[in-house]
C-alpha positions in Angstrom: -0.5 16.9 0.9 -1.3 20.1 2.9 -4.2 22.3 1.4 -7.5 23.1 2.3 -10.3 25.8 1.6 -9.7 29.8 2.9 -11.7 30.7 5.3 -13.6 33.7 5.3 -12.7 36.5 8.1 -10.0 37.8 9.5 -9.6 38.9 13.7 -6.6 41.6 15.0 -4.3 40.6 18.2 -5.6 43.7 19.2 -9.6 43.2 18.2 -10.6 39.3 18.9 -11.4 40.4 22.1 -15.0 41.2 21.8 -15.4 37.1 21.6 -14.2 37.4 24.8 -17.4 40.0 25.8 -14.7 42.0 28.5 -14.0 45.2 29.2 -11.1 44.8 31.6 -7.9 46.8 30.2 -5.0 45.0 28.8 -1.5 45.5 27.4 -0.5 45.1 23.7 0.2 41.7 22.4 4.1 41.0 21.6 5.3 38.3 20.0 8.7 36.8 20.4 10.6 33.5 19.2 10.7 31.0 21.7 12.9 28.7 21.2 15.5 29.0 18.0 17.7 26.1 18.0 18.7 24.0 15.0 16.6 21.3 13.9 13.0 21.1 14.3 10.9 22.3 17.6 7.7 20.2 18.0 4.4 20.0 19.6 4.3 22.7 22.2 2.7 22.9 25.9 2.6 25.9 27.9 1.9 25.0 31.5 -1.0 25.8 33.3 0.7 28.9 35.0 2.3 29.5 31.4 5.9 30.0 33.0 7.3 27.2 31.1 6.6 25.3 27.8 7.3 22.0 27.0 8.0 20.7 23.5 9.6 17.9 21.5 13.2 18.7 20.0 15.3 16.7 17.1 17.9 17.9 19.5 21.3 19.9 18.2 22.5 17.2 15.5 18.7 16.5 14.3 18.8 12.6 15.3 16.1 11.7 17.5 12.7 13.6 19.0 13.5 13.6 22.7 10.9 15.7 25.3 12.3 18.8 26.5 11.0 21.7 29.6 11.8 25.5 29.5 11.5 28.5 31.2 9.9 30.9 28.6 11.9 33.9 29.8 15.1 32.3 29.6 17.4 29.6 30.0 18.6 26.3 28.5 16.0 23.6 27.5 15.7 20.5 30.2 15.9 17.3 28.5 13.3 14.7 29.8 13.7 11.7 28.0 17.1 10.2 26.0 15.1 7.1 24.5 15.9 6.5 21.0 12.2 6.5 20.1 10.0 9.0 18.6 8.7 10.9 21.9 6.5 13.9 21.0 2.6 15.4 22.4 3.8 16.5 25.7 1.0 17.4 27.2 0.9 19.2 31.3 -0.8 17.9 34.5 -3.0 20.8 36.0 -0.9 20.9 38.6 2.2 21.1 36.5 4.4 18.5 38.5 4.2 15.8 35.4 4.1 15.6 31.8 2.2 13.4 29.3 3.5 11.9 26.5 3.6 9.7 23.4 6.3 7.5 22.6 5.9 5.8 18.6 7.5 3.0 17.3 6.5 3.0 13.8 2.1 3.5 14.2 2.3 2.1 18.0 2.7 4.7 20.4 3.1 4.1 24.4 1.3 6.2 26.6 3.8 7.8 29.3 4.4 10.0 32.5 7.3 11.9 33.6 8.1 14.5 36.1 8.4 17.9 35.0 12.0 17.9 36.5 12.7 14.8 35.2 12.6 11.4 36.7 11.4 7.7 36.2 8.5 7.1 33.6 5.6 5.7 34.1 3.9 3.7 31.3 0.1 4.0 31.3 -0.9 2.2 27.6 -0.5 1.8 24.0 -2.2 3.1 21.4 -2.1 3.1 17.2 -2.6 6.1 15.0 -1.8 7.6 11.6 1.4 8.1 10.5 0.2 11.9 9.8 -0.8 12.7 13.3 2.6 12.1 14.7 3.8 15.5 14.9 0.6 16.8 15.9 -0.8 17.3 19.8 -2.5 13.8 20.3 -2.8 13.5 24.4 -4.3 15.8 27.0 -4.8 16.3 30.6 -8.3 16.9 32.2 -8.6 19.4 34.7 -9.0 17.3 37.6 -5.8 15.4 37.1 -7.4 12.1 36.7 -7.6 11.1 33.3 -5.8 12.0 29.9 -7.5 12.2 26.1 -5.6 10.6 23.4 -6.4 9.3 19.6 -6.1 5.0 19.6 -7.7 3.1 16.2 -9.1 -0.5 17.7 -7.4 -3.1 15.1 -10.3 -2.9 11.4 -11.7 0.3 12.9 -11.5 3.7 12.3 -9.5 6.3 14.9 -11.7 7.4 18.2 -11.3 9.5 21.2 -10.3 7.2 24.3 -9.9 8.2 28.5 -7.1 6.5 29.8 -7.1 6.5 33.5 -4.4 7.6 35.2 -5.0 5.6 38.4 -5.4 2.6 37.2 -4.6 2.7 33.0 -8.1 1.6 32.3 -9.2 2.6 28.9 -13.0 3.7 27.7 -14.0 4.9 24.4 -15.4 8.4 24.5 -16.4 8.7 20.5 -17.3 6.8 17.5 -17.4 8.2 14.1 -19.2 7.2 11.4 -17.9 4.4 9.4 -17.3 6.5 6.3 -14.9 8.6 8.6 -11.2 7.8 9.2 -11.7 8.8 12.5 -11.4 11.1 15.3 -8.3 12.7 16.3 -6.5 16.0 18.9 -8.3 15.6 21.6 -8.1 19.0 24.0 -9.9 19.0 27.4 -11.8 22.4 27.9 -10.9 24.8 31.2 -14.0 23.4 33.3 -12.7 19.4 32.4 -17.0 19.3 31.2 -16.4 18.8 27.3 -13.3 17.8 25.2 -13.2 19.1 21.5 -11.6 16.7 18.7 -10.9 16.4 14.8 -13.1 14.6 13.2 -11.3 13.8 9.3 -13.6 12.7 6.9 -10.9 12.8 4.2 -7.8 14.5 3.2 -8.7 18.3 3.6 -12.1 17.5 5.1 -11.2 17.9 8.8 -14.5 19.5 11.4 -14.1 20.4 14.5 -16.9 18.5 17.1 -17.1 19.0 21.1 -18.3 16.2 23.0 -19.6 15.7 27.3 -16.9 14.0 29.0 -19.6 11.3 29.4 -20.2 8.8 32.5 -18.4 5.7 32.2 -19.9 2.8 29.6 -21.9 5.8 27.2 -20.5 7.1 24.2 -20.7 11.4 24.4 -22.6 12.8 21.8 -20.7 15.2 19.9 -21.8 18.4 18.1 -19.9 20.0 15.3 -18.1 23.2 15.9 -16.7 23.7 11.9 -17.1 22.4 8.6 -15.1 22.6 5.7 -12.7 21.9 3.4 -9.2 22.0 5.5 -6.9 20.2 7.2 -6.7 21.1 11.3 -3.1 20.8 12.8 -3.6 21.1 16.0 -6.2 22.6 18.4 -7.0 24.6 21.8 -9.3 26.4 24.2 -9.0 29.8 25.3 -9.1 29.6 29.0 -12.3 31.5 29.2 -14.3 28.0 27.8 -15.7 30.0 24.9 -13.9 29.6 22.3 -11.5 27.5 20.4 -8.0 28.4 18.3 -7.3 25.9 15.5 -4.8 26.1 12.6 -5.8 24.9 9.2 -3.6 24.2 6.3 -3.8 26.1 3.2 -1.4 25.6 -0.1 0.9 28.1 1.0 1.3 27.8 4.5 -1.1 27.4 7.5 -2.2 30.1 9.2 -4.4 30.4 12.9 -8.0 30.7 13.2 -11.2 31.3 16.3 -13.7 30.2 16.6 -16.9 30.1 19.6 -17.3 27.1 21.0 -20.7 26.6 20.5 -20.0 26.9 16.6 -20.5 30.1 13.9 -17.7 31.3 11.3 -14.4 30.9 11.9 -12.1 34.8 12.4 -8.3 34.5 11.1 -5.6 35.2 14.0 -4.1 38.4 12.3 -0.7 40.0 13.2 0.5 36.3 14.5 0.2 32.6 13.5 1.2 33.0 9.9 2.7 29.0 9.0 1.5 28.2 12.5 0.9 24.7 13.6 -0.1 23.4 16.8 -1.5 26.4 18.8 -1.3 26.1 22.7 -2.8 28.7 25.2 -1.7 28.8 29.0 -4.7 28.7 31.3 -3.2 31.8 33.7 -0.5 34.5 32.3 -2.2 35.0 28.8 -0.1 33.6 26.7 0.0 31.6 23.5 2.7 29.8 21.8 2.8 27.5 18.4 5.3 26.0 16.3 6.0 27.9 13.1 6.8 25.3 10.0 8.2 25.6 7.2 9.2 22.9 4.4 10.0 22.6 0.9 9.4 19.0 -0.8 10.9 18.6 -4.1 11.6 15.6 -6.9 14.9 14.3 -7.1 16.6 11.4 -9.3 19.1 8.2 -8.5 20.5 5.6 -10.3 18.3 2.4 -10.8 19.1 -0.9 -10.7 19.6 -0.9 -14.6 21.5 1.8 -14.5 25.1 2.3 -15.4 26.8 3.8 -12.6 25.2 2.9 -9.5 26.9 5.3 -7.5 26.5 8.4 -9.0 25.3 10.8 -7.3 21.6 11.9 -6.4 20.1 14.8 -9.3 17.5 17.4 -7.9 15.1 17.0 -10.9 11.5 18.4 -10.6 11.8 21.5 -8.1 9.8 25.3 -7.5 9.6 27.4 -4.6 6.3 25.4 -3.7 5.8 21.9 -2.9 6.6 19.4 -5.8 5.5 15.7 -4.9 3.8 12.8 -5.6 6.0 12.0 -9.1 5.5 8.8 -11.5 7.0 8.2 -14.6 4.8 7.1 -17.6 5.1 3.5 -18.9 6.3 4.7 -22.0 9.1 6.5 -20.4 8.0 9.9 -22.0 6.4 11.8 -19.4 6.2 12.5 -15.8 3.4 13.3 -13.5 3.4 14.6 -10.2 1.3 17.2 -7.8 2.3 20.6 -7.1 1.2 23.9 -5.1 2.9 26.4 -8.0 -0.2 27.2 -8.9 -1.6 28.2 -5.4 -3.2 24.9 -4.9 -2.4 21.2 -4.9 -2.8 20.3 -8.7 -1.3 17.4 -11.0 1.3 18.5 -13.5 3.2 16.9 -16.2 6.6 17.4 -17.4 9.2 15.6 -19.9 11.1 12.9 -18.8 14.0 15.6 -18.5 12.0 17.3 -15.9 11.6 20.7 -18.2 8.4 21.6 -19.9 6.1 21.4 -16.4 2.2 22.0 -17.6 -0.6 22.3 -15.3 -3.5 19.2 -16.5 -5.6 20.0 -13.4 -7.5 23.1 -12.4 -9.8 22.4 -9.5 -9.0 25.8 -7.4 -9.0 24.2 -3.9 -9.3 21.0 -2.7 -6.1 18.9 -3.6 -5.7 16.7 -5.8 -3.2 14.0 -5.4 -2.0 10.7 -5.9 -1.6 10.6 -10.0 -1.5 7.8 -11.3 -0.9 6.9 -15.3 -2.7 4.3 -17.2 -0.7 1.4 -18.9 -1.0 3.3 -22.2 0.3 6.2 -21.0 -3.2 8.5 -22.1 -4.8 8.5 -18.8 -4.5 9.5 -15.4 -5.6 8.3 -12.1 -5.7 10.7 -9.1 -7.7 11.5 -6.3 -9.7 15.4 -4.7 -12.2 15.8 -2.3 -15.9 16.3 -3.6 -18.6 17.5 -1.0 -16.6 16.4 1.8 -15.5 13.1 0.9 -12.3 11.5 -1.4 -13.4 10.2 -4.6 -11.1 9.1 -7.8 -10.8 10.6 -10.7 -9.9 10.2 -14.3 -8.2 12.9 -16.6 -7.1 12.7 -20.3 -2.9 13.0 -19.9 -3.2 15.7 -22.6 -6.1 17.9 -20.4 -10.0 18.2 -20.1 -12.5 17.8 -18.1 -11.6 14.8 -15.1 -14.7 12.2 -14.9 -15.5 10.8 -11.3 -14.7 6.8 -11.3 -16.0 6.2 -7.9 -19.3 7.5 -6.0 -21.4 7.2 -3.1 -21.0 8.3 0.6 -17.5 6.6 1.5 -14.1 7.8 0.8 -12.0 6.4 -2.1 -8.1 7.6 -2.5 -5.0 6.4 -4.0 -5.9 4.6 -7.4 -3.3 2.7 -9.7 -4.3 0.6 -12.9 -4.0 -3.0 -13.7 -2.0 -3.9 -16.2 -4.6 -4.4 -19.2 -5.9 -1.0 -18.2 -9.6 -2.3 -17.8 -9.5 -1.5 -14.0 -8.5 0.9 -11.4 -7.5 -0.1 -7.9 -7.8 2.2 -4.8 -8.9 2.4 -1.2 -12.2 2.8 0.2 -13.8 2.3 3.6 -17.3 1.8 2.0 -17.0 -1.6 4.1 -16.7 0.0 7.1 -12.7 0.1 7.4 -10.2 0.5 5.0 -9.8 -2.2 2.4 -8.3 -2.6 -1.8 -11.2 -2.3 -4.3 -11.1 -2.0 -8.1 -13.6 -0.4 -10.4 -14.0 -1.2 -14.4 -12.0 2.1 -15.6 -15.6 2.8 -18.3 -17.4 3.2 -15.1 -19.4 1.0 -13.7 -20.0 -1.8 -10.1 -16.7 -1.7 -7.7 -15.1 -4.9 -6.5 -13.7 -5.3 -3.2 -10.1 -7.4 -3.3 -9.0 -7.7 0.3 -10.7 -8.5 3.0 -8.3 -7.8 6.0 -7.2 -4.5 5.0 -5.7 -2.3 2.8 -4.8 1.4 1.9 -2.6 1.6 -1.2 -2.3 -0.9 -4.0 -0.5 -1.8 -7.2 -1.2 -5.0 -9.5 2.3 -6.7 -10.2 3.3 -6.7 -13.9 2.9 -10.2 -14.6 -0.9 -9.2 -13.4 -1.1 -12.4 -11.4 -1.0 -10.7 -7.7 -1.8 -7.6 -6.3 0.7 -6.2 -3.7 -0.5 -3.7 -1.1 0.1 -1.7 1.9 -2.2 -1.0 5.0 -3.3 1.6 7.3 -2.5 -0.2 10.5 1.1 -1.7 10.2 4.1 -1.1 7.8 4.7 -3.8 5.5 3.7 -5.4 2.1 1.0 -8.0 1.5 -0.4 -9.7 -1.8 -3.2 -11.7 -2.7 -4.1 -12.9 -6.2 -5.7 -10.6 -8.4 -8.9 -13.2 -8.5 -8.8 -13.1 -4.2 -8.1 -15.6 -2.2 -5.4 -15.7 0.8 -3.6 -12.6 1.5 0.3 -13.2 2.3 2.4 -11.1 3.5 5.3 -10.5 1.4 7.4 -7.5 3.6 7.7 -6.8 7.4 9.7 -3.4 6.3 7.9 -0.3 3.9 4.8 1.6 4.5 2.2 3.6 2.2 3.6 6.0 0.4 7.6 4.6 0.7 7.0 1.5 -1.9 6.8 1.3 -5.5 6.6 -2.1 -7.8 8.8 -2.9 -10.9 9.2 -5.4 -13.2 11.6 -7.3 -10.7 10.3 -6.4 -7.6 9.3 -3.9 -4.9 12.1 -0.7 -4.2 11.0 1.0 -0.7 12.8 3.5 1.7 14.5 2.6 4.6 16.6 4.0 7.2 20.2 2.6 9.2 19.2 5.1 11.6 17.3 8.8 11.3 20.2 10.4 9.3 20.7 7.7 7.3 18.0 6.3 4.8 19.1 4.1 2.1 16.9 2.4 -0.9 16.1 -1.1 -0.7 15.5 -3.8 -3.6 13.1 -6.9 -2.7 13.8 -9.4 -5.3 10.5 -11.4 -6.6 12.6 -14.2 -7.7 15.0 -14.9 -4.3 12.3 -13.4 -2.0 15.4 -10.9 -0.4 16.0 -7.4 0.2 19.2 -5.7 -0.7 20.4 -2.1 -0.5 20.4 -0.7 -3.7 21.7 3.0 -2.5 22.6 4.8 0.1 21.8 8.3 0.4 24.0 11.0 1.6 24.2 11.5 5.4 21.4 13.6 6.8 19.5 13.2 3.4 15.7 14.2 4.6 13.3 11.7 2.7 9.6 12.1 2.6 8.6 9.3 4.8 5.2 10.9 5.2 1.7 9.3 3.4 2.7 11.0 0.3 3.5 8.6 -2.6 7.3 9.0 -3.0 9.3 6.6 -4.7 8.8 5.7 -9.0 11.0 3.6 -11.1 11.5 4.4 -14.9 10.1 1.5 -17.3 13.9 0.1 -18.2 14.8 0.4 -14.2 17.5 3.0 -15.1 16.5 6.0 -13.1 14.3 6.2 -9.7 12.7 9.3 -8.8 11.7 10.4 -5.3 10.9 13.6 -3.0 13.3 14.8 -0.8 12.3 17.8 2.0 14.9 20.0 1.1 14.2 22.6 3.5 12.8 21.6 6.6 12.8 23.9 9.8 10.5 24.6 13.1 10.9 26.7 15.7 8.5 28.0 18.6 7.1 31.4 18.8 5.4 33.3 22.0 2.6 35.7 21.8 2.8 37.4 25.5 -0.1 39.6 26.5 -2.9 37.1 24.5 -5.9 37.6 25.3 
């Protein structure tokens, strides 16, 4: 979920100058759409000169991210790449003859050149990241042309900063976060090529800002922190002076852009531009800025189950507001439903009736989100998880309100909690071990059990309570191992956290034909074989993010899911920024 903390301040096109400690005269700013095609406009780079930005496009029928250049005073988009993967995070040579770009398949991503008229790629590496940092500027180009930044996770460790050569393709690591972190992501190269800044996530909505010396080969930089805070950064870059950096951070009802100096202090709100910006990129000659503006509208919808009696009918939109809606369960007793919601101004859990009428806020934190709800066998409790003091811990709330207890404590980071079936325990993720692995904790409180020992990231006991199935971090799929421990199997090569959900007969996850159409698949416990259970409408947009999406009722009748019913990015083009 997108929230995080306001921050204090706010700083006029016309007035964030004085950061800039100049005097020289300059016209006013204007800002201008950039690009306006259908679809969704991703991820943009100005060039250094700022005369042209490149971006990633869904193209005009939305079915496939391909890397496209433009003039940004006029003219059609040039398309780079036709491959049908996932190519976003174009990021500019400083001479502006070649771009830089990602190219993911699933959490792998190859690292890639290309001319900036187009021409034969070059393939420098691999690398694996988070599902959630797809969309989000991941690569970038140091000064001197000789080596780019980008975001890799090493296989039971936690995301750093890496220099990949362009040369030769070697590969060095450049930062280390703690182990309690998940990592460090967005690298961006400052104007002299001497320090690169980065996202350093603790948790959800616990992102910081660090800078870090490009270091001499074989030592580690050490970084200092820029921000702290309660938010989620989506996306990062220098002013071309060196002294500052732009940022956006997320916020309940949008995301909005933000400066701040380099060398740290309190961040200043953009005013006058950047409102549901994302991804903010500043040319290093022609004063200019550009980011993607966002906008998207998650809500719960209904399908036939596989108990129920007309398989075909068509889907119902079921739990919906003009804010998000997400994260839905039904109650073992079929009664209620649970799910987390903005409508109140931040992400809090709400229940409704079965019928999807009668919405109550339980929660009232006021700021960081809570998420992932999860109900006890009974049907009196519920599991979710909110940052506290910059980490992720679980909590436990009464289904009929109160006061939530905290389950879990220490320094690590413990999300996405489910119950066994006798209710004595709750399941979730922590990386307390040093990476992210299953744990359960007696639900009175009390000493935390690790379950898996090769990873782990989202969890559910089966209902015969013999096996616990789970996702990881790393790699789409479904693995089990016995709810005692022992050997961990893997059960599915297909699903992912967040697309999955267990029933009495098996395990119902999203998948896709291709991008436009994503159907619901059945994996039977008994024949050990996936079916299609429904296919969506054409075009259907599915949350295929982190998010948990996907609950089946108690009798198998109904499935409930969250579906992005608005979904739309464009770029805009503030000329004169200074």
């Amino acid at each position: 979920m997108l929230a995080g903390t306001v921050l204090v301040g706010a700083v006029t096109l016309g007035t964030w100058d004085r950061l800039r400690t100049t005097t020289a005269p300059w016209a006013a700013p204007k800002i201008v759409p950039l690009t306006s095609y259908p679809g969704q406009q991703v991820t943009p780079a100005l060039s250094p000169d700022g005369k042209q930005v490149a971006f990633s496009w869904d193209g005009e029928n939305s079915d496939n991210f391909d890397i496209y250049v433009k003039l940004v005073e006029a003219g059609k988009p040039l398309r780079l790449t036709t491959n049908p993967g996932l190519d976003v995070s174009p990021a500019w040579s400083p001479d502006g003859g070649h771009l830089a770009f990602l190219r993911y398949t699933g959490s792998v991503a190859e690292v890639l050149t290309i001319p900036a008229l187009g021409g034969p790629e070059r393939k420098l590496g691999q690398v694996t990241t988070e599902p959630f940092y797809v969309f989000f500027a991941n690569l970038s180009w140091s000064p001197d042309g000789r080596i780019l930044a980008v975001a890799d996770r090493a296989p039971q460790e936690n995301a750093s900063i890496y220099l990949i050569s362009i040369e030769s393709g070697e590969k060095r690591r450049l930062t280390s976060a703690p182990h309690e972190y998940e990592g460090d992501f967005q690298p961006s190269f400052s104007p002299d090529g001497k320090s690169l800044a980065f996202v350093r996530r603790r948790s959800w909505a616990s992102d910081e800002i660090y800078v870090v010396p490009v270091a001499a080969v074989g030592s580690l930089g050490v970084p200092s922190r820029v921000s702290s805070g309660q938010d989620i950064i989506l996306g990062l870059d220098w002013t071309p002076n060196g002294r500052n950096i732009m940022f956006s951070a997320a916020q309940a009802g949008g995301s909005a852009l933000w400066i701040i100096l380099a060398a740290g202090g309190r961040p200043e709100r953009l005013a006058g531009a950047g409102e549901n910006g994302v991804g903010p990129s500043i040319s290093r000659q022609g004063n200019r800025l550009a980011y993607q503006r966002s906008v998207t509208d998650p809500n719960i919808w209904r399908i036939p189950g596989p108990n129920a009696h007309d398989l075909r009918a068509a889907p119902e939109k079921w739990i919906a507001s003009t804010e998000a809606d997400q994260e839905v369960q039904f109650s073992p007793d079929g009664k209620k439903i649970v799910f987390a919601s903005t409508r109140s101004g931040n992400y809090e859990i709400w229940t409704c009736e079965s019928n999807g009428h009668e919405p109550a806020q339980l929660t009232s934190l006021g700021g960081p989100p809570a998420g992932s709800p999860r109900w006890s066998p009974d049907s009196r409790w519920i599991a979710f998880d909110a940052p506290k003091a910059g980490k992720a811990d679980i909590f436990l709330i009464s289904a009929d309100g109160g006061v939530p207890r905290m389950l879990t404590s220490g320094t690590a980071n413990n999300i996405r909690p489910s119950w066994s079936g006798d209710g004595r325990w709750v399941y979730f993720s922590s990386n307390r071990s040093g990476n992210w692995q299953i744990w359960k904790a007696p639900a009175q409180g009390g000493l935390a059990v690790q379950v898996t020992k090769g990873g782990g990231y989202e969890a559910f006991e089966s209902p015969d309570g013999k096996f616990v199935y789970y996702s990881k971090l790393e790699s789409p799929g479904i693995w089990r191992v016995a709810v005692e421990g022992g050997e961990e199997t893997p059960v599915l090569d297909k699903a992912s956290t967040g697309i999955w959900a267990i029933a009495k007969d098996g395990i119902y996850f999203f998948d896709w034909k291709d991008v436009l159409r994503p159907m619901m698949q059945s994996y039977s416990f008994s024949s050990r074989h996936s079916t299609t259970l429904y296919e969506f409408p054409r075009g259907t947009n599915l949350d295929n993010s982190s998010n948990t999406a996907i609950s089946v009722s108690p009798g198998g009748r109904w499935i409930l899911y969250t579906q992005i019913d608005q979904a739309g990015s464009n770029l805009v083009l503030v000329e004169n920024f200074r």
